[in-house]
N, CA, C and O of each residue as an XYZ file, in Angstrom:
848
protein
N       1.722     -6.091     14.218
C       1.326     -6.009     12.812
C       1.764     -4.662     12.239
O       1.808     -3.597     12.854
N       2.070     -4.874     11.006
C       2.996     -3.557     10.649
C       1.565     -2.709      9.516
O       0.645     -3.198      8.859
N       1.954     -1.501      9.726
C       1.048     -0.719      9.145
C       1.528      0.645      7.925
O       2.260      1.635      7.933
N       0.574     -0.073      6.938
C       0.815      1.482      5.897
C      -0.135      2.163      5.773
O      -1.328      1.905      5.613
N       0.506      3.199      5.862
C      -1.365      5.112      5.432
C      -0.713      5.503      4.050
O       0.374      5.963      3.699
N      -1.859      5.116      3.438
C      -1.541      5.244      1.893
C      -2.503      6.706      1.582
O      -3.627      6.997      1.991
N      -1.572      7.446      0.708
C      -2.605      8.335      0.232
C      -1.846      9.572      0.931
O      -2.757     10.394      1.039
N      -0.334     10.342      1.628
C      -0.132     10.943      2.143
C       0.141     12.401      1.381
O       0.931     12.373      0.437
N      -0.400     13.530      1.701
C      -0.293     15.105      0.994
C       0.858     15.867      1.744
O       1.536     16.721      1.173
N       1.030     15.524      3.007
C       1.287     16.547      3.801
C       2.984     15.966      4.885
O       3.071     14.870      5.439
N       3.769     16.741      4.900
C       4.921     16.233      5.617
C       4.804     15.944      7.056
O       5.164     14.904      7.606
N       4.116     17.251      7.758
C       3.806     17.310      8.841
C       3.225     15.907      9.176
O       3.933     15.279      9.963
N       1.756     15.078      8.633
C       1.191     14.456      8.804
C       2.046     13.211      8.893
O       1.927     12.467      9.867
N       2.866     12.963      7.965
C       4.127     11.635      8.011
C       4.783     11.376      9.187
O       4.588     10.392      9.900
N       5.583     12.292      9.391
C       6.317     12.799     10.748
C       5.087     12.424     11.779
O       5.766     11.756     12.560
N       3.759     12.379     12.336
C       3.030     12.258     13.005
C       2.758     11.038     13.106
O       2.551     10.543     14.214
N       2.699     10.235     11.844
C       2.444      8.825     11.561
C       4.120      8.047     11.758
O       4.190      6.827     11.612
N       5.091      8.661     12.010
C       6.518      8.140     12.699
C       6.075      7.925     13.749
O       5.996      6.747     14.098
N       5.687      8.825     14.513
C       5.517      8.865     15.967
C       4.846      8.133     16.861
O       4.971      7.993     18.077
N       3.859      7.530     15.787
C       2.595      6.535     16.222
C       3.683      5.369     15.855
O       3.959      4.664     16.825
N       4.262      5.078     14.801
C       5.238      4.065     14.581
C       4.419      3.126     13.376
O       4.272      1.905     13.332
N       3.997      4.078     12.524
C       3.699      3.459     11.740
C       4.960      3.209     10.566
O       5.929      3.966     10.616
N       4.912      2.191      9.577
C       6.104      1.515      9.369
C       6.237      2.482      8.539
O       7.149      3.307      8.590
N       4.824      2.441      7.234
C       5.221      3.034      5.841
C       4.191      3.911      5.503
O       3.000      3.786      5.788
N       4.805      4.932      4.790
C       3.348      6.095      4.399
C       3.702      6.228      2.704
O       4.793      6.090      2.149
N       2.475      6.522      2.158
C       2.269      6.096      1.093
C       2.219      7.473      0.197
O       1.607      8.420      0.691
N       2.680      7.598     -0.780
C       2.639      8.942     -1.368
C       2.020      8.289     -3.169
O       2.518      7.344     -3.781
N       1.032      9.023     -3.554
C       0.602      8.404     -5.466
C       1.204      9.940     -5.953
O       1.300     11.150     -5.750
N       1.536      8.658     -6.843
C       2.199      9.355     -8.144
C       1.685      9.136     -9.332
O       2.257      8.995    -10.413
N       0.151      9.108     -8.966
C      -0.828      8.986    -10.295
C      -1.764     10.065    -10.165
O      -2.693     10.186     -9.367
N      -1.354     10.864    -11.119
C      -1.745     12.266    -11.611
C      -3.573     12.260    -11.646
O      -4.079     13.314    -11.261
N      -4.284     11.441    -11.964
C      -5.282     11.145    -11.713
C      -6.226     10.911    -10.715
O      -7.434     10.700    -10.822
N      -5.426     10.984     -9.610
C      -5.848     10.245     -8.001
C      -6.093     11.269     -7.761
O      -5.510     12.167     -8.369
N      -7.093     11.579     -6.741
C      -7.334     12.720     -5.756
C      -6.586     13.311     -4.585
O      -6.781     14.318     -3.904
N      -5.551     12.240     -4.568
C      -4.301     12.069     -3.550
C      -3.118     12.222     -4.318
O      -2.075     12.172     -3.665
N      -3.007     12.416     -5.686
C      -1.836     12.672     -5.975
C      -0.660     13.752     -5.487
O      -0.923     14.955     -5.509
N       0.401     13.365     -5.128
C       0.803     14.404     -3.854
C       1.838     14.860     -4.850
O       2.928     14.449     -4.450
N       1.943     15.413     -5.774
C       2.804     16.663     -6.377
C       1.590     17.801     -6.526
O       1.999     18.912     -6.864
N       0.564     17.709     -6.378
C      -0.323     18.960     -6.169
C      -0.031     19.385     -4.817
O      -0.148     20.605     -4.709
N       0.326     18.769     -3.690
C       0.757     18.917     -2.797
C       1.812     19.839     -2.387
O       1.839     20.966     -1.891
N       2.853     18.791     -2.841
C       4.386     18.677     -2.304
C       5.637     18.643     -3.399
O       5.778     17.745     -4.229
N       6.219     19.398     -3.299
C       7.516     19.030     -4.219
C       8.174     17.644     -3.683
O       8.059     16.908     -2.702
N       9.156     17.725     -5.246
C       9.711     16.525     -5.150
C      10.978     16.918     -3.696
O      11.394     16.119     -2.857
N      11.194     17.859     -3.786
C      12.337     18.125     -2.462
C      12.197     17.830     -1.433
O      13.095     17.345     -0.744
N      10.266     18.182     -0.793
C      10.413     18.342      0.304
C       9.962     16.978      0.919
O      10.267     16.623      2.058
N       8.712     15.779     -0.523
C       9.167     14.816      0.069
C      10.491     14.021      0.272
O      10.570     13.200      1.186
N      11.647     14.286     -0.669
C      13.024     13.757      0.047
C      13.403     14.448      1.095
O      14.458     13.911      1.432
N      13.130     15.534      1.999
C      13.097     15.943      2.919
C      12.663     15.222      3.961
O      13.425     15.191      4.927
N      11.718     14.671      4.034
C      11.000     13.705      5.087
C      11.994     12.426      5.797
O      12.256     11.368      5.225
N      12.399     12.770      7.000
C      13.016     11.923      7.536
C      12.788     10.909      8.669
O      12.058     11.676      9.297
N      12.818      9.775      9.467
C      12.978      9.448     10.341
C      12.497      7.543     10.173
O      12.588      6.903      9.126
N      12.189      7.202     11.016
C      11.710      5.643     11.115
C      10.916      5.476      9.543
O      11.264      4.744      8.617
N       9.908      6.285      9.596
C       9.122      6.026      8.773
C       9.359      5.567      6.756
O      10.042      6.380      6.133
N       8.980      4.754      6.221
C       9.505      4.273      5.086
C       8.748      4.658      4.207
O       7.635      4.134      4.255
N       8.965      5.618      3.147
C       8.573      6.130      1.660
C       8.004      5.201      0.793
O       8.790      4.661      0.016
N       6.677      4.840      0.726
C       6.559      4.139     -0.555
C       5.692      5.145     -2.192
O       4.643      5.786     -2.139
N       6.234      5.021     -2.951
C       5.660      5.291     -3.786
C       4.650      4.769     -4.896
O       5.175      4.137     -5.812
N       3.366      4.933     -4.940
C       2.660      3.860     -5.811
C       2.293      5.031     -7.238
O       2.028      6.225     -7.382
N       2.472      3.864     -8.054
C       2.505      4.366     -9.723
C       1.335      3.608    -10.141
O       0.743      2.713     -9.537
N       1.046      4.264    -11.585
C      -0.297      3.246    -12.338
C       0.158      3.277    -13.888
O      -0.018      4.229    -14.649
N       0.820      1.967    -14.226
C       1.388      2.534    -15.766
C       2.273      3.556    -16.119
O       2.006      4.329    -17.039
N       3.125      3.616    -15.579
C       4.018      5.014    -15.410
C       5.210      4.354    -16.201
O       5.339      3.130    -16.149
N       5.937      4.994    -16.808
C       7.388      4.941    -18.139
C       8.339      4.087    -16.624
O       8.400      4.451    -15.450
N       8.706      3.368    -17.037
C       9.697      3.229    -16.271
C      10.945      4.222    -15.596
O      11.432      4.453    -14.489
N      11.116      4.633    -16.990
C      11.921      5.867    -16.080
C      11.649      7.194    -15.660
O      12.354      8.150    -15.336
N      10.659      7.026    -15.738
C       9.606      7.787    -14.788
C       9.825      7.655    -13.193
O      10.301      8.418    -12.352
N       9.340      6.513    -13.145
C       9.488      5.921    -11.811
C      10.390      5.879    -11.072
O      10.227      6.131     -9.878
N      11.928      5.453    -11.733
C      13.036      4.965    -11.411
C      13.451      6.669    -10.808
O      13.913      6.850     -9.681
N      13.204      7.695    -11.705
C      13.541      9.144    -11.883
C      13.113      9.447    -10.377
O      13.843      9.865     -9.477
N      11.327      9.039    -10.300
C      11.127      9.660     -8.865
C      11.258      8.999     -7.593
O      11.234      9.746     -6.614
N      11.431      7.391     -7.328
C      12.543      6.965     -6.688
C      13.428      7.880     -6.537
O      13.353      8.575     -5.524
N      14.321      8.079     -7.349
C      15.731      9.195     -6.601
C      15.682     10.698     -6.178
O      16.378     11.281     -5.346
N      14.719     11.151     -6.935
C      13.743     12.406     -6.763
C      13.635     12.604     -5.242
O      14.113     13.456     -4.493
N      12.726     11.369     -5.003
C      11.826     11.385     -3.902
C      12.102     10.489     -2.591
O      11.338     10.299     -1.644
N      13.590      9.919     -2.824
C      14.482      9.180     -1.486
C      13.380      8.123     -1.005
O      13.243      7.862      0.190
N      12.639      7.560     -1.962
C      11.425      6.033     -1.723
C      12.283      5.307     -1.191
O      13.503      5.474     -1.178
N      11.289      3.965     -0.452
C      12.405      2.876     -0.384
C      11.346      1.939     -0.645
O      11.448      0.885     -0.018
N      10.506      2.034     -1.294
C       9.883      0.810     -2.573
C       8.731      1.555     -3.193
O       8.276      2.628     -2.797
N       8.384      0.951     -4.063
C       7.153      1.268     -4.939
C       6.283      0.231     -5.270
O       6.643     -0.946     -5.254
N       5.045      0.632     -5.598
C       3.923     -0.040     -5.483
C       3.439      0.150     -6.546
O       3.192      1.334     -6.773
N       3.017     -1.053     -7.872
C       3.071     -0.912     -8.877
C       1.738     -1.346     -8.787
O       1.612     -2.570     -8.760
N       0.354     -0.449     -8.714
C      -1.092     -0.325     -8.781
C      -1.796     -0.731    -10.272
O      -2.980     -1.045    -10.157
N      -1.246     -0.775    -11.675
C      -1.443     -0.864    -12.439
C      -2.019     -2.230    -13.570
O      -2.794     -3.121    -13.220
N      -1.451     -2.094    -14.850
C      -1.369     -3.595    -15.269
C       0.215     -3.634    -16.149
O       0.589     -3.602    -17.321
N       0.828     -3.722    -14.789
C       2.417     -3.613    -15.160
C       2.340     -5.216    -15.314
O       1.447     -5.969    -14.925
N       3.721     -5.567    -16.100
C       3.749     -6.732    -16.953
C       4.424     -7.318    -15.917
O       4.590     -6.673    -14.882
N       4.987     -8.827    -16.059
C       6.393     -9.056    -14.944
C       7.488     -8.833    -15.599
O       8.419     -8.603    -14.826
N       7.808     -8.799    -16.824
C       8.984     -7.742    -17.347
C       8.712     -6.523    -16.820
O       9.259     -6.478    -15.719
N       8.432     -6.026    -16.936
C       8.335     -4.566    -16.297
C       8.461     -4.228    -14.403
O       9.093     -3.392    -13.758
N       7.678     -5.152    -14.083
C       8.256     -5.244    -12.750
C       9.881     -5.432    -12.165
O      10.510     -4.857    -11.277
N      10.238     -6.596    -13.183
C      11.457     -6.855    -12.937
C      12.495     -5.805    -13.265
O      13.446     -5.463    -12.562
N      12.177     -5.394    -14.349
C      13.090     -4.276    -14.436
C      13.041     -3.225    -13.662
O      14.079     -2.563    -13.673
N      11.793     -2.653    -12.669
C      12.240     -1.856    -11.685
C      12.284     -2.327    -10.356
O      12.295     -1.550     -9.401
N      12.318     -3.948    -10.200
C      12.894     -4.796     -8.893
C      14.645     -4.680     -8.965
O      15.270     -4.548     -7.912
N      15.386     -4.746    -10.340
C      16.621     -4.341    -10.530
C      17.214     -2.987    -10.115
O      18.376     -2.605    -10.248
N      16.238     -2.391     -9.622
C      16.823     -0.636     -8.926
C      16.283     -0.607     -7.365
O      16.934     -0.192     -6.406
N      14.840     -1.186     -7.329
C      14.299     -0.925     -5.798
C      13.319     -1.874     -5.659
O      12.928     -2.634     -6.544
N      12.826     -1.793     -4.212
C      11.842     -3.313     -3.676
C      10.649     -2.703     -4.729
O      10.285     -1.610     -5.162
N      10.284     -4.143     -4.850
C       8.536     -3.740     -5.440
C       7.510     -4.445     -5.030
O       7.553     -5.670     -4.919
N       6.686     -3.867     -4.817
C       5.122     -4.196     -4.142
C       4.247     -4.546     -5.816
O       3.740     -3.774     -6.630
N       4.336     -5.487     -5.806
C       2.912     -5.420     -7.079
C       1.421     -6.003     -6.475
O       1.027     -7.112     -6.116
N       0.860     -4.754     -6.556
C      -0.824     -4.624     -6.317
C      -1.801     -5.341     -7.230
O      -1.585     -5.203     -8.434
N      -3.261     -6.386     -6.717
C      -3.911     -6.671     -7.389
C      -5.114     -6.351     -6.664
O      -5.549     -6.174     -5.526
N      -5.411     -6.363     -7.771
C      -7.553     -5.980     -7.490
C      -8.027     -7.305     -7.777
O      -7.868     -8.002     -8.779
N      -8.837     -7.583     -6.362
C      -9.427     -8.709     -6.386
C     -10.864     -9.143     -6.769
O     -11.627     -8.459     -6.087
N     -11.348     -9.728     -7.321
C     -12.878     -9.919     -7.507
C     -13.291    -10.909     -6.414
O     -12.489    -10.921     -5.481
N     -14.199    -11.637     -6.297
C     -14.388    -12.935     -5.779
C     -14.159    -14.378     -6.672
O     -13.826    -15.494     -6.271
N     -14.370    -14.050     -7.593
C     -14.272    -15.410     -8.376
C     -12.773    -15.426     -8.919
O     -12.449    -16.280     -9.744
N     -11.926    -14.550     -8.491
C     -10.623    -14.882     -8.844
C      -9.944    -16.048     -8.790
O     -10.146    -16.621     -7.719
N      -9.254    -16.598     -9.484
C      -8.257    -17.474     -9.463
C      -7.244    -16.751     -8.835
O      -6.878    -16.063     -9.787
N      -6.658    -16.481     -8.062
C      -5.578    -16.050     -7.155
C      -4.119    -16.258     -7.311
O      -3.346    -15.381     -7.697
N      -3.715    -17.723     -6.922
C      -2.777    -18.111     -7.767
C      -2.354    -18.114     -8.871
O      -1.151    -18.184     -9.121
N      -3.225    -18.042     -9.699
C      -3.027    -17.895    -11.140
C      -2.947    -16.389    -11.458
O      -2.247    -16.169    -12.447
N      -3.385    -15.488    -10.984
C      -2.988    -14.242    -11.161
C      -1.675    -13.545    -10.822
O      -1.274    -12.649    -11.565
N      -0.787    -14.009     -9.436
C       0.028    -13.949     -8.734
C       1.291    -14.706     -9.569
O       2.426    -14.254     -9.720
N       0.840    -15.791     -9.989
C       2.177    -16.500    -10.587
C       2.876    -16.388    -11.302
O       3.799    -17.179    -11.493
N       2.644    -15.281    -11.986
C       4.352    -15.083    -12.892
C       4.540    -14.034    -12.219
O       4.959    -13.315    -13.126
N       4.550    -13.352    -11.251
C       5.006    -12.158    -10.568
C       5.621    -12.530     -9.241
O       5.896    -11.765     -8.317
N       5.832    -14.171     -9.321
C       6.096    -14.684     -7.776
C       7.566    -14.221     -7.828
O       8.013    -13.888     -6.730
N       8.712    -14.098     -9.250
C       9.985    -14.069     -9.360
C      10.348    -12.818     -9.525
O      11.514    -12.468     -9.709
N       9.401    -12.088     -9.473
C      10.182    -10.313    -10.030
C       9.614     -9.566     -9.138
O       9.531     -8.381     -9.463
N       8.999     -9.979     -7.650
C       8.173     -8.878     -7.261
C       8.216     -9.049     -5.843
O       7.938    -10.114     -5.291
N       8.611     -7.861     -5.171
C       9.213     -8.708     -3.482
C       8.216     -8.653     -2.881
O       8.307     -9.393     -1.901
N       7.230     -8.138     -2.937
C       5.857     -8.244     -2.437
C       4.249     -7.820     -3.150
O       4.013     -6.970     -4.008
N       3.555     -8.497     -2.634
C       2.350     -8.460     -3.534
C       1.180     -7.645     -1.889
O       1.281     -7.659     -0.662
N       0.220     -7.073     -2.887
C      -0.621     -6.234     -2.212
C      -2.404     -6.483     -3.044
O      -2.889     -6.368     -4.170
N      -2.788     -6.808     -1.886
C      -4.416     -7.556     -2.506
C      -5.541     -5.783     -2.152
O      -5.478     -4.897     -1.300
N      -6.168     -5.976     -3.000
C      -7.341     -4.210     -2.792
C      -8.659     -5.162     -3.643
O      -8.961     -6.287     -4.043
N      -9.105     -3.794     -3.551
C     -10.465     -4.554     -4.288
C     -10.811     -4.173     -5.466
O     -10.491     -3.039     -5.822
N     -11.371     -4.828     -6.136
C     -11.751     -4.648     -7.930
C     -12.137     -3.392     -8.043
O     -12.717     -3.156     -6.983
N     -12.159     -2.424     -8.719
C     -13.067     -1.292     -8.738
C     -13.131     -0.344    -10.344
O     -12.051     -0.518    -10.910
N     -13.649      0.161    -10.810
C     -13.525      0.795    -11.775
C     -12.772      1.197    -12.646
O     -12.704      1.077    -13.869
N     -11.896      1.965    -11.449
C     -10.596      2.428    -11.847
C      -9.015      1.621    -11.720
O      -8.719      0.434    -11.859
N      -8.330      2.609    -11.454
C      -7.109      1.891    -10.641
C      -6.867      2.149     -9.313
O      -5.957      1.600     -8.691
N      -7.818      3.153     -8.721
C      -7.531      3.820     -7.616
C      -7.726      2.726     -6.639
O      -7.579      1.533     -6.907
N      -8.064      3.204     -5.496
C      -8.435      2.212     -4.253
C      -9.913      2.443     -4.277
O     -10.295      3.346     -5.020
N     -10.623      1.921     -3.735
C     -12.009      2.228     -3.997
C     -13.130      1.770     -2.639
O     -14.229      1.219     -2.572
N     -11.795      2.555     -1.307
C     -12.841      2.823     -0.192
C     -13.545      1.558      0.407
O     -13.847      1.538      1.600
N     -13.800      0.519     -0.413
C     -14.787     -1.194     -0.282
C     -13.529     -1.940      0.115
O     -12.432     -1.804     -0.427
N     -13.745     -2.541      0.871
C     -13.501     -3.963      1.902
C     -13.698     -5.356      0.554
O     -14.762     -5.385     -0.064
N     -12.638     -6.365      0.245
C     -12.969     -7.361     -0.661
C     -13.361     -8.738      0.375
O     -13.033     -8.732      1.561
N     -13.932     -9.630     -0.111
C     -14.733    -10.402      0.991
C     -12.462    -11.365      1.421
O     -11.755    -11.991      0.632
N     -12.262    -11.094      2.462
C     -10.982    -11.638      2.745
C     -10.928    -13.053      2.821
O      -9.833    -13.572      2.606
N     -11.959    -13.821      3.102
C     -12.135    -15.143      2.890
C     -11.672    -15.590      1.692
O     -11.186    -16.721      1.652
N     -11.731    -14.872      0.629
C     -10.982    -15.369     -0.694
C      -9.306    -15.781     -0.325
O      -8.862    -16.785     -0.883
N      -8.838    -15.379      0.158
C      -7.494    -15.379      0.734
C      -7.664    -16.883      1.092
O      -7.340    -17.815      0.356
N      -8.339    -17.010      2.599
C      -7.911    -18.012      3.121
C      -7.722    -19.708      2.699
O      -8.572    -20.122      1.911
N      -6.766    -20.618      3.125
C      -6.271    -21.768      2.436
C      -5.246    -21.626      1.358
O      -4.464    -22.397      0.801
N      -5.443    -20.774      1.300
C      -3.659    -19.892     -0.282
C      -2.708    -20.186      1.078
O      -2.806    -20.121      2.303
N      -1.791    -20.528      0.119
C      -0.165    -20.164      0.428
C       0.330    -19.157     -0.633
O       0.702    -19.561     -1.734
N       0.335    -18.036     -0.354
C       0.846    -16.697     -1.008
C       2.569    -17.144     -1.331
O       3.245    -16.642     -2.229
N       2.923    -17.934     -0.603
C       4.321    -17.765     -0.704
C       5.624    -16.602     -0.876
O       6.839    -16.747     -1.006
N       4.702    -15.355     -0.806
C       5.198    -13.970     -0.556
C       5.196    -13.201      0.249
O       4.509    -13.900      0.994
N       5.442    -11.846      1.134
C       4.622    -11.573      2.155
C       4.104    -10.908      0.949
O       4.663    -10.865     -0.147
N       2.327    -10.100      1.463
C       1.929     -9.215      1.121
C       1.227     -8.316      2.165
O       1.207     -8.381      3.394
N       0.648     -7.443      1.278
C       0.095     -6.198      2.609
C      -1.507     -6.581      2.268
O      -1.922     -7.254      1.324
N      -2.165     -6.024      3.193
C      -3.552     -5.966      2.488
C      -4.432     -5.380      2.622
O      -4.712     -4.994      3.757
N      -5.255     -5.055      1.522
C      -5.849     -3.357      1.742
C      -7.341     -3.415      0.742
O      -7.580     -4.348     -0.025
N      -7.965     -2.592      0.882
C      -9.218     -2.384      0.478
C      -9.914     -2.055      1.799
O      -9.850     -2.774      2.796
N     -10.529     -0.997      1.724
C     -11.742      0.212      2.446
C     -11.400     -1.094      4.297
O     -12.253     -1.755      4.888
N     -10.076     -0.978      4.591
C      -9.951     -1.368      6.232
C     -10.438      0.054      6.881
O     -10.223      1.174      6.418
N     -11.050     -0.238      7.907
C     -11.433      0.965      8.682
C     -11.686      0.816     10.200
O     -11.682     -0.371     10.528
N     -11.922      1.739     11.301
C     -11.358      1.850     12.169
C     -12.224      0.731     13.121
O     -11.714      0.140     14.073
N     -13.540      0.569     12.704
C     -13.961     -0.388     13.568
C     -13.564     -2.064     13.575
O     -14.017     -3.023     14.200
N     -12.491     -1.908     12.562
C     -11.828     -3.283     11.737
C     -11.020     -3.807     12.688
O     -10.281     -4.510     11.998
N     -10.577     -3.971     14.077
C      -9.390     -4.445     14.425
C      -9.853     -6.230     14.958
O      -9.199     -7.269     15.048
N     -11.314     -5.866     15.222
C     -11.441     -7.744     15.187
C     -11.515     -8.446     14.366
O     -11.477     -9.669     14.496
N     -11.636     -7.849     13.338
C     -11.675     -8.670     12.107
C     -10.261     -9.153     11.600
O      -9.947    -10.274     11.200
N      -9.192     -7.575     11.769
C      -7.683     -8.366     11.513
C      -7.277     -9.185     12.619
O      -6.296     -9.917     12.495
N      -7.944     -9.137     13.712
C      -7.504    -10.312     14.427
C      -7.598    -11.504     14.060
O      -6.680    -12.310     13.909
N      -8.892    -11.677     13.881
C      -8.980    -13.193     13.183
C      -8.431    -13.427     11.889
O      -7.966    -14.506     11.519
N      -8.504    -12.295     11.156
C      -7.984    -12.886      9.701
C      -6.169    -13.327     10.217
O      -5.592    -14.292      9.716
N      -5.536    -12.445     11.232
C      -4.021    -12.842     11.135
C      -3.886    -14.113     11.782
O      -2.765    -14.538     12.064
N      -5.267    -14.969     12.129
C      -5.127    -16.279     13.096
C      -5.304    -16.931     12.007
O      -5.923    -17.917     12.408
N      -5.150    -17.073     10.637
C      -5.374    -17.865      9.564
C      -4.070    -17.843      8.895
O      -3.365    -16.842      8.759
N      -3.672    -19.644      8.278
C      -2.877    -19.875      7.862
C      -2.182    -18.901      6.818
O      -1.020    -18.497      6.778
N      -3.045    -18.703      6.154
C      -2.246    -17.477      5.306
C      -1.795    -16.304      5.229
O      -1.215    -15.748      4.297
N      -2.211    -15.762      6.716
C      -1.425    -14.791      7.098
C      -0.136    -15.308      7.638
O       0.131    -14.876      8.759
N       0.426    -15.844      7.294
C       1.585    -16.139      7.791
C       2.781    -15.620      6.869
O       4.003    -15.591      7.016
N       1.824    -15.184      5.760
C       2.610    -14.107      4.651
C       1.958    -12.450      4.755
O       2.205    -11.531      3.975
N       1.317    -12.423      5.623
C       0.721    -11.383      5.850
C       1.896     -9.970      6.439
O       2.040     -9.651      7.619
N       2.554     -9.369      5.328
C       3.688     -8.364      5.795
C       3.031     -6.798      6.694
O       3.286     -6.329      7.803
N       2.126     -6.370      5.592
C       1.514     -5.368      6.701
C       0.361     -5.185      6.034
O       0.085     -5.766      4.985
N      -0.712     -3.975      6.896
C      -2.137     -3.963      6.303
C      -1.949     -2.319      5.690
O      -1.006     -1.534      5.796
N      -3.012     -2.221      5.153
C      -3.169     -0.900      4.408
C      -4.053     -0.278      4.931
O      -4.967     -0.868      5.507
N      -3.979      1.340      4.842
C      -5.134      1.675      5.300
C      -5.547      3.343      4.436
O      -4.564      4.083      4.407
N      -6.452      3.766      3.973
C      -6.319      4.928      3.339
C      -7.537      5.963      3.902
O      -7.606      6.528      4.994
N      -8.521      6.003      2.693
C      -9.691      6.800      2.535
C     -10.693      6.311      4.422
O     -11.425      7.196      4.865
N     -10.631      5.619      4.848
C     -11.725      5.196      5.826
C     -10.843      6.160      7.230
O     -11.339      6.199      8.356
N      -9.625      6.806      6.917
C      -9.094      7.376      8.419
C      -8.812      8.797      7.502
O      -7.695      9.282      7.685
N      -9.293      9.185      6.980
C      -9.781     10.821      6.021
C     -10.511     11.657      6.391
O     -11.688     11.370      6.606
N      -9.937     13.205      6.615
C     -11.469     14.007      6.287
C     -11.491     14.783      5.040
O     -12.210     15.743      4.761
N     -10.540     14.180      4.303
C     -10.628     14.438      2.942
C      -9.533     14.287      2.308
O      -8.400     14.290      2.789
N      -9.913     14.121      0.958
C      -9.395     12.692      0.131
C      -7.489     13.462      0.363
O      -7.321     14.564     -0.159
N      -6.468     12.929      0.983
C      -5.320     13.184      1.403
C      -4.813     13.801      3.084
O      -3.687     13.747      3.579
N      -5.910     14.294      3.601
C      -5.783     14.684      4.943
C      -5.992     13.816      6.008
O      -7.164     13.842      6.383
N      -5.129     12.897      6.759
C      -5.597     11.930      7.293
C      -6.269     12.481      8.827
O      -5.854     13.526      9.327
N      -7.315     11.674      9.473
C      -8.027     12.082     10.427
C      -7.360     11.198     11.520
O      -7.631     10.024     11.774
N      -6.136     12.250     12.307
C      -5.426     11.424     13.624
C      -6.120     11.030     14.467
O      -5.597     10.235     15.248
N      -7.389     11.350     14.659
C      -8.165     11.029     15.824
C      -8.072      9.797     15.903
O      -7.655      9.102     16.830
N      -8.723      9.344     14.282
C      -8.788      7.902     13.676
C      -8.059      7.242     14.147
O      -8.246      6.499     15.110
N      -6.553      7.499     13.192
C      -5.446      6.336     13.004
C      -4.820      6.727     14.394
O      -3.647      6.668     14.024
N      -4.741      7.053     15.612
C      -4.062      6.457     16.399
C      -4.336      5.956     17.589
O      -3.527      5.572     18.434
N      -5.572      5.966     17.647
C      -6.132      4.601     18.592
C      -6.575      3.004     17.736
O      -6.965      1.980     18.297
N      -6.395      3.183     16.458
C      -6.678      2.237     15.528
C      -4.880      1.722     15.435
O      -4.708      0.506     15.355
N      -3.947      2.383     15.444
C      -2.425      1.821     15.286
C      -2.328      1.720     16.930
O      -1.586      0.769     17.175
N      -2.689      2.198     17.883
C      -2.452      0.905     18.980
C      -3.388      0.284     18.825
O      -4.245      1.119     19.115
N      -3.866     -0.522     18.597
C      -4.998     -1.529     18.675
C      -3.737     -2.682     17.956
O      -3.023     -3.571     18.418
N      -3.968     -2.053     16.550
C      -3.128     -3.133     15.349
C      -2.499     -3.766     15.759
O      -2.554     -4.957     15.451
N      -1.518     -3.264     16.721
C      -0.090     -2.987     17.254
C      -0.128     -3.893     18.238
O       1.046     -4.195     18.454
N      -0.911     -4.555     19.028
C      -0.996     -5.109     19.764
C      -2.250     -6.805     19.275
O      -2.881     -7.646     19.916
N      -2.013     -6.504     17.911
C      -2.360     -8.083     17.127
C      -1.281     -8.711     17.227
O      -1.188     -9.853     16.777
């Protein structure tokens, strides 16, 4: 099972999360987040960051060429559109790089119906949980909503996963609909503060995954 650490400040820490073999590390580019990593990091030194590991960048309502700008800025190799980006708007930055479009889930969602005009402009979709803001919001969404969907996409999936979670993705990846299941998310629950990830955590939790 493939794994993303969303929420990354620090280079060192990326490079660490290569090593464990995690797929993708997550950098926000929403000025608002507590994780926004240009308080961090220049745009240089994340294009500096090299090896296995894959750059994603997540935005919230951001100009398009905004985005497109820090894509090349920042040597991404997709972005994660957290917001209430349109599917015009998606599509037009699926025409430069992969895109992840993120939804916040309630329980009484209609699912499909939320997903469906984004099935043609969006190479992957990413499920979190409803919350206030746009941020991530630490809470677990009941995943049973998922099951019996045919996503017909892969997606990732994320909301407050945490380290005592690996039986639970077991069973959820023994369900038909993970069979679009591309990778899981993981942020604030492997933290000792909001951008510093706690290795203790994530790397007896990425062999575990790793061996779903």
């Amino acid at each position: 099972m493939r794994i993303k650490v969303c929420g990354m400040t620090s280079a060192e820490q990326v490079l660490q999360l290569d090593e464990m073999g995690v797929e993708f590390g997550g950098f926000i580019f929403y000025p608002k987040s507590p994780r926004y990593v240009f308080r961090s990091m220049p745009r240089a030194e994340i294009k500096k960051i090299r090896g296995q590991i894959n750059k994603v960048g997540v935005f919230v309502n951001a100009p398009i060429e905004e985005v497109l700008q820090t894509v090349d800025d920042c040597g991404l190799y997709l972005v994660q559109l957290h917001g209430d980006e349109t599917p015009r708007y998606c599509e037009k930055v699926a025409d430069y790089v992969g895109v992840i479009k993120a939804f916040r889930l309630r329980e009484d969602d209609n699912i499909l119906w939320k997903i469906k005009d984004y099935q043609d402009v969006a190479d992957m979709f990413l499920f979190d949980t409803e919350g206030a803001g746009y941020g991530g919001t630490g809470k677990k969404f009941d995943w049973s909503v998922l099951k019996g969907l045919n996503i017909g996409k892969p997606f990732f999936l994320s909301g407050g996963i945490q380290p005592e979670d690996t039986d639970l993705l077991k069973s959820f990846a023994a369900e038909p609909v993970a069979k679009d299941l591309f990778s899981i998310d993981v942020n604030s629950r492997f933290e000792i503060s909001p951008g510093v990830k706690d290795m203790n955590k994530l790397r007896p939790f990425v062999t575990a995954v790793k061996q779903i």
